[in-house]
C-alpha positions in Angstrom: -80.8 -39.8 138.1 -82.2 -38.7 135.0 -84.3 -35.9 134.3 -86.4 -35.2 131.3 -88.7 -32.4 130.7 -91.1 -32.2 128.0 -94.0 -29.4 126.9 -96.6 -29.0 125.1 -99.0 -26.3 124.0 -102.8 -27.6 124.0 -105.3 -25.5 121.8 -108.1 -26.2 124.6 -108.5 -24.6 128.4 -107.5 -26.6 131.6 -110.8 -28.7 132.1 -110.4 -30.0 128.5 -107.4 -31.2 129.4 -107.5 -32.6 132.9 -110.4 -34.9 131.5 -108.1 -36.6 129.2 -104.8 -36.5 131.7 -106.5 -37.5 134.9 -108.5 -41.0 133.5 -105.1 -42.7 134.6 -106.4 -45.9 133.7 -106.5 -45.1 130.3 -102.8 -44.5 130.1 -101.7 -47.1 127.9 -103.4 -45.6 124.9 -101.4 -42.9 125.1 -97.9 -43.8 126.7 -97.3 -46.5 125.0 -94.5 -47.5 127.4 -97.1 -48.2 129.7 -98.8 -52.0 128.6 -101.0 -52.2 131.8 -102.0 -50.9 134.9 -103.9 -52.3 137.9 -105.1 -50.4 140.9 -104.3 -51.9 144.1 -106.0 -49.7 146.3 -107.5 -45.9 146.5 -107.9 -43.2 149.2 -109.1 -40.2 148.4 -106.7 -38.8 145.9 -104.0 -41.2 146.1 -104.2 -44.5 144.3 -101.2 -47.5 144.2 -101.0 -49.5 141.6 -99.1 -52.0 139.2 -97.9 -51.0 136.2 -96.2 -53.3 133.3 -93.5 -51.2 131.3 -92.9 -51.9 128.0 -88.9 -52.3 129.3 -88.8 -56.5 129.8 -92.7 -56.3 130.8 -91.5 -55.5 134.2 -93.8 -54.8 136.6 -93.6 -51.6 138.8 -95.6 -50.1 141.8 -96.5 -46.9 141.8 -98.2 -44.1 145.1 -100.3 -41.5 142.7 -101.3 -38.7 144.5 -103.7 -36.4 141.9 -103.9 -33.1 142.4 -106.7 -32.0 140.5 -106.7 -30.1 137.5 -103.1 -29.1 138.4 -100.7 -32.6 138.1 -100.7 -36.2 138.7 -97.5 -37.2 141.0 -96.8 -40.8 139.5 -94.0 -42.3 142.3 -92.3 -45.4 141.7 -92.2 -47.1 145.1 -90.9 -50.8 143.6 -89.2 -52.3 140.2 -86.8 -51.4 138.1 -87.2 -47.8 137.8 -87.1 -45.6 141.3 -88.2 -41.7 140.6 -91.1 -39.7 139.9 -93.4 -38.7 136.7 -95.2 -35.6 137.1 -97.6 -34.6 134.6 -98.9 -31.0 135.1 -101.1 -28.5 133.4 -100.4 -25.0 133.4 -103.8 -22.5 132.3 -102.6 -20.0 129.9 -106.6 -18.4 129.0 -108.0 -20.7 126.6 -104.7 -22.7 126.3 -102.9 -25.1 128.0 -99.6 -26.3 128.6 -98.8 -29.6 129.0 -95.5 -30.6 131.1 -94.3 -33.7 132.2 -91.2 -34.1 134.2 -89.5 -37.5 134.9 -86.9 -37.5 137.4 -85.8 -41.4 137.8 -83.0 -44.1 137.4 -83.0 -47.7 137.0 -82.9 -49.7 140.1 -79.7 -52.1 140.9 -77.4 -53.6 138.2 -79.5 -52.3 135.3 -78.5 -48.1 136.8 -75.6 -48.4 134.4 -78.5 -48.5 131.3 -80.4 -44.9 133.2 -78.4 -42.6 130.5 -78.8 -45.2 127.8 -82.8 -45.2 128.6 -83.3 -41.4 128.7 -83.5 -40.9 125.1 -86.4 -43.6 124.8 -88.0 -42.1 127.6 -87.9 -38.6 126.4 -89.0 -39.8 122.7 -92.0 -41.8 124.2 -93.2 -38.8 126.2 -93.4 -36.3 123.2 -95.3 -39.2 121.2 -97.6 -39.5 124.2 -97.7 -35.7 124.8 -98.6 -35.2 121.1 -101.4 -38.0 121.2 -102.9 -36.7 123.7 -103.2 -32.8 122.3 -104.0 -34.6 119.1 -106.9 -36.2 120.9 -107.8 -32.9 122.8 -108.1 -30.7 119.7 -110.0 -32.7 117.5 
């Protein structure tokens, strides 16, 4: 597995933040390895849906369970990548940090490629991460 951890300080408090963070249908304009998602079904705070990754355009399921204005638990349940991404937001008075944690691999023969990947992953969340306090602050 692979685990990346990345942070960011957001000049804003916790409800600023959470109304960017939690429109999860809006994530492709900031993670721009995410091209598309779909929602398949929701129930209360859980939603599953399909997600196309920039990776191949593969397609990927995902359980998100949102926890408000404390994380978003994105679980891969089917495609190429098996893990987690957890976004959360910790209140620091009128500031916020922003962490996101991936803990994942790459599903059958493409596993060999999970340490290969991990840069690109980690360099594609602090572009996101930085978008998104960039869009926050303004």
């Amino acid at each position: 597995m692979a685990t990346i951890e990345v942070k960011v300080k957001i000049n804003a408090p916790v409800e600023n933040v959470w109304a960017i963070v939690s429109d999860i249908d809006n994530e492709p304009k900031f993670w721009k390895g995410t091209k598309e998602v779909r929602n398949i079904s929701k129930n209360d705070n859980v939603i599953n849906r399909e997600v196309i990754i920039a990776f191949r355009d593969q397609k990927c399921m995902q359980e998100v369970i949102i926890d408000p204005m404390k994380q978003i638990h994105a679980k891969f349940t089917k495609g190429i990548i098996n893990g987690e991404k957890i976004v959360s937001l910790i209140p620091e008075g009128d500031e916020t940090t922003l962490q996101t944690v991936w803990d994942i691999k790459l599903t059958g023969m493409m596993g060999m490629f999970t340490g290969m990947i991990k840069n690109h992953i980690k360099s594609g969340t602090e572009q996101a991460m930085q978008s998104i306090k960039e869009e926050i602050e303004r």
